[in-house]
N, C-alpha and C positions, 0 to 999 in steps of 0.2 A: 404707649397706647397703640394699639393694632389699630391698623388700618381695613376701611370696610374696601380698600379697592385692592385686589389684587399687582401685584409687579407688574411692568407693561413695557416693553422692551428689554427687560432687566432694570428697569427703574421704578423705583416708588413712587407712589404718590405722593404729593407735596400736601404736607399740613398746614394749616393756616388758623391760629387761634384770633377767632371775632373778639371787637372788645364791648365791654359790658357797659357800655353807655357810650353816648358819641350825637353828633349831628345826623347821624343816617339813619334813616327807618329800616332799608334793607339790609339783608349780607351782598347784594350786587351793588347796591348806594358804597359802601364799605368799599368793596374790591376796585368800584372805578376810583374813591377816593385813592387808594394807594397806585393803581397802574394802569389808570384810564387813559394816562396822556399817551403811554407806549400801544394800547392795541384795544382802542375800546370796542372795537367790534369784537373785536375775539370774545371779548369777557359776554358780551352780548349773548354770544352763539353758544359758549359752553351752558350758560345756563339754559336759553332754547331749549341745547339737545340732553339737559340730562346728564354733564358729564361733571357738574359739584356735586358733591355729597357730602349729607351732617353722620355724625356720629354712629345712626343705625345702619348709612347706606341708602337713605332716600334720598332723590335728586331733589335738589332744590331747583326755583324757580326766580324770575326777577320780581317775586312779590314776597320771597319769605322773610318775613321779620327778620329784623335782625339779631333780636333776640331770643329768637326760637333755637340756635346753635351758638355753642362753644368753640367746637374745632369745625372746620370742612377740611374736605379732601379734593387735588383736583390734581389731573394730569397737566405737567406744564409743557409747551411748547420746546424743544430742542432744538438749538438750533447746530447747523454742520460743524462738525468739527472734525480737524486735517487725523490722518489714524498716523500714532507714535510709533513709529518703526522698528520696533520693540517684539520681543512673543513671549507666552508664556509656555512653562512646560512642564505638565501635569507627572509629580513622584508619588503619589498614592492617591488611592479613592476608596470608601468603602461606603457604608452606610452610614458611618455617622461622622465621616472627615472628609474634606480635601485637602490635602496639599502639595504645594506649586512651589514653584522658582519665581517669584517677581522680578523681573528686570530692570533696570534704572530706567530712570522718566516714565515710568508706569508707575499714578498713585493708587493706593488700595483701594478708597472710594470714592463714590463721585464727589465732586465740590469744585467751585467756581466754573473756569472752564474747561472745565472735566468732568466730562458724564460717561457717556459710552464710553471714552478712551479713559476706563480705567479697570483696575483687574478684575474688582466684583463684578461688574455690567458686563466686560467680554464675556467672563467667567459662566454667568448664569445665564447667556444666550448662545455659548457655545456647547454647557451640557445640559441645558432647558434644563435647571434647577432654579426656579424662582426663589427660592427659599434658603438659597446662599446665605450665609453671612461670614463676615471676618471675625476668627476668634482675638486678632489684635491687628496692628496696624504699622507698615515699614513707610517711612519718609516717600516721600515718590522719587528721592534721589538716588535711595538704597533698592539691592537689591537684595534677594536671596529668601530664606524661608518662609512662606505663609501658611500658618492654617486657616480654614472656612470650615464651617460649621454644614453640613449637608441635611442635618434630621433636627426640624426643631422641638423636637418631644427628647434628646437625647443634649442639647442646646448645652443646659443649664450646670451639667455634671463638668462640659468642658471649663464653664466661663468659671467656676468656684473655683479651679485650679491656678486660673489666672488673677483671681481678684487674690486670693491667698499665698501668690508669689510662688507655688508649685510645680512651676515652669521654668527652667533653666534654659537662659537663651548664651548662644556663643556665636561674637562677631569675629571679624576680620577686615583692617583696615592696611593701608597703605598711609605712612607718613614720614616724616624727617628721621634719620636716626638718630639723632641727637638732639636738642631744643635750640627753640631758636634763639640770637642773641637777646641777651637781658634776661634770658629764666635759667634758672638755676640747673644743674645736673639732676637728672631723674635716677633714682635705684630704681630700677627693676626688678621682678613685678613688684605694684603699688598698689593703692586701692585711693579712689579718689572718692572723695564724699565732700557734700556741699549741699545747700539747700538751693535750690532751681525754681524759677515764675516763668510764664511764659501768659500773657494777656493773650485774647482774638484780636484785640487792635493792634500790638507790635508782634514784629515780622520775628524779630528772635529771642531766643529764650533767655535770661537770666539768672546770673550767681548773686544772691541778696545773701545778706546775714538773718542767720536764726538756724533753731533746729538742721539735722540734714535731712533732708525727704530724697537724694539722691546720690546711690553708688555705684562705681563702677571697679571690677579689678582691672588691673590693663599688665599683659605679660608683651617682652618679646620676643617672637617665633625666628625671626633671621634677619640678618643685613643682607640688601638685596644686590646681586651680581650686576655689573654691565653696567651700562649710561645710566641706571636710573638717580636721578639724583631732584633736589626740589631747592631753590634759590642758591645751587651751590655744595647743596649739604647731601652727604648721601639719604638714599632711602631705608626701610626697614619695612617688615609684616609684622602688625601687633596682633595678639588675641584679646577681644574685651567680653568682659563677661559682666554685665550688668545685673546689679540686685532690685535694679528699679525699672519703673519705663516711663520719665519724664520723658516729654518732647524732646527731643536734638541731643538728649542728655551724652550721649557717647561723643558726639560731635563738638561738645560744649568745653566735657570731661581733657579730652586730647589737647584740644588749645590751650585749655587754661595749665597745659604742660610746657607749652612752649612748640607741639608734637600736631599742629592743623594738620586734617587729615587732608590726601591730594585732589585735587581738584572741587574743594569747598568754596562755594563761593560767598559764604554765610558766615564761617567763624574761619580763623580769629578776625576778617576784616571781612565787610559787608559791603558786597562788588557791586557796580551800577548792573540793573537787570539786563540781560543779556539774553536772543535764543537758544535754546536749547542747542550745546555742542554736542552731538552722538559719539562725537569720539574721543570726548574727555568725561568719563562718565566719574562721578565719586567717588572715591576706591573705599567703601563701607560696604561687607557683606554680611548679611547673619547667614553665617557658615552652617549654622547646626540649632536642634532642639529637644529637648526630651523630660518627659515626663511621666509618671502611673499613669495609664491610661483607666478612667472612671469606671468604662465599659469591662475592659476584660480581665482588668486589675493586673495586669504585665507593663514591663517599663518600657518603651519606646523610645528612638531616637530618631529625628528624620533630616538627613544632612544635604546641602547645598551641591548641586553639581557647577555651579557657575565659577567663575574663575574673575578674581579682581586683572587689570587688561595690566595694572603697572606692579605687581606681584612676580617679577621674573628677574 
C-alpha cells in the first residue's frame, strides 16, 4: 500500500492499521490507548499540526472517528543514534540500479535500533534518492554485494528475477578446514539441502523435517597460510553459492557441517549478546552477482571489492 506521505529523512512513514471496533470513539482515543503512557503530548501535537494522515492524505484531527480510517500514516519520533563506524562504497549507478559494498554491522534496513544507521536511509540521504529501495537483503553481519532499485517505474522487471531465482548469488566464507569433532568428514564440493523455519519471535533459524525449501552448494577455495587457525584447527576460504535465500541459510548450512563460519556468534552455538567487536567482523562475503538484466537484455556480473580480514 503507498504511502500518501513522502520519505523524510530517508525514512518512511510508519503505518498504523485502526481496528474496526474497540472502546474508542477516536483514531487519537486509539493511539493514546496504545502509547499514551510514553509521550501523550506528542500524540496531542501531531494531530494539532496535521502531521497523521488517513489513506487519501488528509490530516486528521483529535475528533475524527475512529472509524472513518483503516490505515494512517505518521512520522515517528527518532530518537539518536551512535553512527557504525562502518562506510559504504558506491560500484555502479545508473538509472535503474545501485549497487554498493555493504560493510559488516551495517544492516540493509531500518529496524529496531536501526534507522538512519542503516544502508537504505544513509543511502537515500547521501544521493537524495527517496525512492531507493533494496532489491534483497544481506544480514547486518554480512558484508558485500547489494543491489537497490533507483527507478520505481523499472522496479518490478528487477524483483521478477528475484522471486524466480534468476539471480545467482556467490559468497565467500572463512571457517575450519576440517569439521569439528563429532561430524563426520565432508567431500568436497557438496550441496546441502534441508528444509529451514525461522519464526519473528526466535532469534535463529531452524532445520525441521519435511520438504527442502533450502539449498546451498559449498566448494573449497584454499587452506589458509599462517596462524590462522579456529579452536586449534586450521582454517580454510569456502565458495557458497546458494539456490535459496532463507534467513541465515548459509550460516546455518556450514554448521550443520561441523564448518561454523569465523566469528558467528549465532551458529553452531548461540553467545550471550555482546557489543559489537569492529574487529572481529564475520567472515561471510557475497563476493559476486549476476544476472540478464531486464532492461538491456545483456548478462551482468557485479563483484565485491572487500576482502574477508581472516582470508590471508
Amino acid at each position: 500500500m503507498q504511502s500518501p506521505l513522502p520519505v523524510r529523512d530517508g525514512v518512511n512513514a510508519t503505518r498504523l492499521r485502526l481496528p474496526d471496533e474497540g472502546p474508542w470513539g477516536t483514531a487519537m482515543d486509539y493511539m493514546m490507548h496504545r502509547w499514551g503512557h510514553i509521550d501523550p503530548q506528542g500524540i496531542e501535537d501531531r494531530f494539532d499540526a496535521g502531521e497523521i494522515v488517513g489513506e487519501t492524505g488528509i490530516a486528521l484531527d483529535r475528533t475524527t472517528p475512529l472509524r472513518d480510517h483503516t490505515f494512517i500514516w505518521y512520522y515517528r519520533t527518532l530518537p539518536p543514534e551512535t553512527r557504525i563506524p562502518v562506510e559504504l562504497s558506491i560500484l555502479h549507478q545508473d538509472e535503474h540500479l545501485l549497487v554498493v559494498d555493504k560493510p559488516h554491522f551495517l544492516p540493509t534496513t531500518p529496524g529496531g535500533t536501526y534507522i538512519q544507521e542503516s544502508a537504505l536511509v544513509r543511502l537515500r540521504n547521501q544521493l537524495e534518492l527517496p525512492d531507493l529501495i533494496p532489491m534483497h537483503r544481506l544480514d547486518r553481519m554480512t558484508a558485500g554485494i547489494l543491489l537497490l532499485s533507483t527507478n520505481p517505474e523499472t522496479r518490478g522487471k528487477y524483483q521478477v528475477l528475484f522471486e524466480k531465482r534468476q539471480v545467482r548469488k556467490e559468497y565467500e566464507c572463512v571457517s575450519a578446514a576440517l569439521p569439528a569433532p563429532g561430524h563426520p568428514a565432508v567431500d568436497l564440493p557438496i550441496v546441502v539441502r534441508n528444509r529451514m523455519t525461522k519464526s519473528r519471535s526466535y532469534l535463529l533459524a531452524e532445520v525441521i523435517d519435511g520438504e527442502p525449501n533450502a539449498e546451498t552448494r559449498i566448494e573449497l577455495l584454499r587452506t589458509l597460510d599462517g596462524g590462522a587457525s579456529t579452536g586449534g584447527r586450521r582454517r580454510a576460504l569456502y565458495r557458497l553459492e546458494p539456490h535459496s535465500g532463507k534467513t541465515h541459510q548459509l550460516r546455518v548450512h556450514m554448521a550443520s557441517l561441523g564448518l561454523g563460519i569465523v566469528n558467528d556468534a549465532f551458529y553452531p552455538e548461540l553467545l550471550d549478546k555482546a557489543p559489537d567487536d569492529y574487529t572481529k567482523p564475520l567472515q561471510l562475503l557475497a563476493r559476486g552477482i549476476r544476472f540478464v538484466d531486464p532492461i538491456s537484455r545483456q548478462p551482468v556480473e557485479y563483484r565485491s571489492r572487500l576482502r574477508l580480514s581472516e582470508a590471508h
